[in-house]
C-alpha positions in Angstrom: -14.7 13.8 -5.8 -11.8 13.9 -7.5 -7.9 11.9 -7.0 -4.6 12.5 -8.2 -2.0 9.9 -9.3 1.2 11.9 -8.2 1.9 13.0 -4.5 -0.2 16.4 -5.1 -2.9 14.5 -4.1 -1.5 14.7 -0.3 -2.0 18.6 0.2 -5.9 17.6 0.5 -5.5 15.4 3.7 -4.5 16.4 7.3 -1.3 16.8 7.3 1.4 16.4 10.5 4.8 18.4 11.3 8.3 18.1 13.1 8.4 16.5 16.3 4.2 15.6 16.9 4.4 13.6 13.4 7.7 12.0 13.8 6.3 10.7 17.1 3.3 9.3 15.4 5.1 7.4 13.0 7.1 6.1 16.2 4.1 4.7 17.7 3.0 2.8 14.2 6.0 1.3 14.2 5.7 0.0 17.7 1.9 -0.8 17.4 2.7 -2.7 13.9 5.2 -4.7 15.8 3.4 -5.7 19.1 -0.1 -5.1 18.2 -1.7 -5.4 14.9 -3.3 -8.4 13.8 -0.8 -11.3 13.1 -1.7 -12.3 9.7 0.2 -15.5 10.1 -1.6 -17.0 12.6 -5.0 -15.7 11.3 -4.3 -17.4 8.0 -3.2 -20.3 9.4 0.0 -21.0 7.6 4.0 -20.2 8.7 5.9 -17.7 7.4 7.7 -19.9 5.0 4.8 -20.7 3.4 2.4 -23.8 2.5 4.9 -27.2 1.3 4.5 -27.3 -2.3 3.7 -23.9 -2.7 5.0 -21.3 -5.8 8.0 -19.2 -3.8 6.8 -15.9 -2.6 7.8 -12.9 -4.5 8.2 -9.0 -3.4 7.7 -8.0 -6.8 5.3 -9.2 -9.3 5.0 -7.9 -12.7 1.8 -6.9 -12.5 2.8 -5.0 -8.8 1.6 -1.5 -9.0 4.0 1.3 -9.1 3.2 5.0 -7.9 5.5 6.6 -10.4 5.6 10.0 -10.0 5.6 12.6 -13.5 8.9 12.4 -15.5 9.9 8.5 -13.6 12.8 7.0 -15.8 13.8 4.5 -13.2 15.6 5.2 -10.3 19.0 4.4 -10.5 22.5 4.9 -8.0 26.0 4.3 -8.5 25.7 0.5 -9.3 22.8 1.0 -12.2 20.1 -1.1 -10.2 17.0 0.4 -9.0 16.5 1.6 -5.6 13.2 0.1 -4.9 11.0 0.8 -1.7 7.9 -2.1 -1.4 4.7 -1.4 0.9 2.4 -3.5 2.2 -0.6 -2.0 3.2 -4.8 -2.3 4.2 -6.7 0.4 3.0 -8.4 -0.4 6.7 -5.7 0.2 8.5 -5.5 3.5 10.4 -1.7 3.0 10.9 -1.6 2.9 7.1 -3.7 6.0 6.5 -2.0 8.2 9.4 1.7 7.3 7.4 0.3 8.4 3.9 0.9 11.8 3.8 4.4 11.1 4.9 4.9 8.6 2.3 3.3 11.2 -0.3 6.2 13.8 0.5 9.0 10.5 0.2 7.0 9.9 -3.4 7.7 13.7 -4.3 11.2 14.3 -2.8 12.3 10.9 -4.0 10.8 11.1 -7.8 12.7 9.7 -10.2 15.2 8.3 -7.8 13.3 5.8 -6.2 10.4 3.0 -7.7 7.7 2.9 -4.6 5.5 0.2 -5.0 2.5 -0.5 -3.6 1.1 -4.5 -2.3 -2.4 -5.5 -1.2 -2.1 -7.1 2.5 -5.7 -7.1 4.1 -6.2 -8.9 7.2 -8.1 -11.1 8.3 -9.8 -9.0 10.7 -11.1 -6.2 8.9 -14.5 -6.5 7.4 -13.8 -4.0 4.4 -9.9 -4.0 3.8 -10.6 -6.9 1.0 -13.6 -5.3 -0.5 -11.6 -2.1 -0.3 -8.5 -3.6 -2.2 -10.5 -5.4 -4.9 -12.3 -2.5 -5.5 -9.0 -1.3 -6.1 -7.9 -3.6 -8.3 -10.6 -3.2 -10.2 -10.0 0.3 -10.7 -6.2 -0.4 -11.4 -7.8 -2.7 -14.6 -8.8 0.8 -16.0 -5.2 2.2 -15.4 -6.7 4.1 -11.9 -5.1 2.3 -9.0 -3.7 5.5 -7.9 -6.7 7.7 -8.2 -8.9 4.8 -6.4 -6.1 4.2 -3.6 -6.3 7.8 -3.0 -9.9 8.1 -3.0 -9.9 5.3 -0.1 -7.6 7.1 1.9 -9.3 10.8 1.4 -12.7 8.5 2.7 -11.2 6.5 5.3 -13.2 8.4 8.1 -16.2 7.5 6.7 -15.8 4.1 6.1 -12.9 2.4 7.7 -14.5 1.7 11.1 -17.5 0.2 9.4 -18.6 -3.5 9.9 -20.9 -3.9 7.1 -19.6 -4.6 3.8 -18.9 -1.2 1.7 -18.7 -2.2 -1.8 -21.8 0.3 -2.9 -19.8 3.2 -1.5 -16.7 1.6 -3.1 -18.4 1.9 -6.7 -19.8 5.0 -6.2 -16.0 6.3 -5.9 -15.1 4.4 -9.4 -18.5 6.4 -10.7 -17.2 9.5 -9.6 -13.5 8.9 -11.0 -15.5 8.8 -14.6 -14.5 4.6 -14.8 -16.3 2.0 -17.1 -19.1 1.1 -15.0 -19.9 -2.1 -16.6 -16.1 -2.5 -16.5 -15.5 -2.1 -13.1 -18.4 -4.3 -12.2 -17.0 -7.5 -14.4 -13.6 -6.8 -12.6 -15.2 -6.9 -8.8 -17.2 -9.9 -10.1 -14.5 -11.9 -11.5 -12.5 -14.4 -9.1 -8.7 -13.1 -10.9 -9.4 -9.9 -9.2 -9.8 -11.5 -5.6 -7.1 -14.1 -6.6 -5.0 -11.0 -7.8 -5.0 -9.6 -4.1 -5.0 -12.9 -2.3 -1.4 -13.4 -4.2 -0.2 -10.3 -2.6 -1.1 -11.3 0.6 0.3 -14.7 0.4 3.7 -13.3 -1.0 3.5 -11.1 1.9 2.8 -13.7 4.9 5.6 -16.0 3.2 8.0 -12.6 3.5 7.0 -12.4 7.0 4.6 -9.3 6.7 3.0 -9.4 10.3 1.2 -6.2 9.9 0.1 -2.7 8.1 2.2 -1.2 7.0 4.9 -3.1 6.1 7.8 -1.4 4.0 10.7 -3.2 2.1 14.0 -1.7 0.5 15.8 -3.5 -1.9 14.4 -6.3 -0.4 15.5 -5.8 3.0 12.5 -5.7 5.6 13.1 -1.9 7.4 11.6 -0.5 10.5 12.5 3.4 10.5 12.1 4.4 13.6 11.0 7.9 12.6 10.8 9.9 9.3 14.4 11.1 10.0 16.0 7.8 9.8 13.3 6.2 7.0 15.3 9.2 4.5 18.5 8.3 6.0 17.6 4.9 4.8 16.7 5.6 1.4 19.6 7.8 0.7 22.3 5.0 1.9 20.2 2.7 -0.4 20.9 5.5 -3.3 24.2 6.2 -2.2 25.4 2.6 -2.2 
């Protein structure tokens, strides 16, 4: 099994056209909105956060960054980067079903735009932690794209499972040729899970509700379909 770090990677999963597609990413906007999991409430805090606590933040510096080949920072007219966050749960079907579509953004936008990628499991989902830790481990060995894409090429297999995956999970960081010995001191040590717990408190202080959740230069955005999620991105490049 094998992953790739740029948007090439996207050609080996089922991919959706024109109207049926545009459609589908209609319904994950609606379903996100009125009927995925309210992290929130699940985690028991408000979505400005617990008193005393550090501020959130959308980006991190050690937030990952799917930079496609030849990446020299996006830039438009005003010199700042034109920056498009995620929020996702390698559980989430919603998440999976929108990949390839962000895939072609991640190739038709390269070099223009600096996509990156935050952990945001819920609650509710017996792997999406394990999954994103695993994750995270990978990203230790400079491989959080090849291990996100290998979670999303294996979602069918896994992603409706209620027993915890994490032998399946190393056997994908085997197969990607990791550090074994590595990769099992990263899963074991408490940063990792406190690595991925950050994101998803940063993201229930922002008000992420759901998977996926997208921000663009900081704004919160709900594109109603892939036609007006480009029209966002190039008013964003053209401002």
């Amino acid at each position: 099994m094998t992953a790739r770090r740029t948007a090439g990677g996207a050609n080996e999963r089922p991919r959706r056209t024109g109207s049926a597609r545009t459609r589908l990413l209609a319904s994950i906007v609606a379903l996100t909105t009125a009927a995925s999991v309210v992290a929130v409430a699940a985690a028991g805090r408000s979505p400005g956060g617990a008193a005393g606590a550090a501020p959130p933040s959308l980006v991190r510096w050690d937030s990952h960054r799917l930079a496609e080949e030849g990446w020299q920072g996006g830039q438009r007219a005003t010199g700042e980067p034109v920056q498009l966050v995620e929020f996702i749960d390698f559980e989430c079907r919603r998440c999976r079903a929108t990949q390839p579509f962000i895939d072609e953004l991640r190739a038709d936008y390269a070099g223009r735009v600096d996509f990156v990628v935050r952990y945001f499991p819920l609650p509710g989902h017996a792997n999406s932690t394990h999954a994103a830790i695993a994750v995270e481990a990978a990203a230790r060995q400079g491989a959080f794209a090849e291990m996100a894409e290998v979670m999303w090429a294996t979602h069918g297999h896994w992603g409706r499972s209620s027993q915890p995956q994490t032998s399946l999970f190393r056997s994908f960081a085997a197969e990607l040729g990791l550090d074994m010995h590595a990769y099992d001191a990263a899963v074991a040590d408490p940063a990792t899970a406190a690595r991925v717990r950050q994101d998803f408190e940063d993201g229930v202080a922002l008000g992420v509700t759901g998977t996926p959740t997208h921000f663009l230069d900081g704004v919160l955005v709900r594109p109603v379909d892939e036609a007006d999620f480009r029209e966002m991105l190039d008013a964003a490049l053209a401002s």
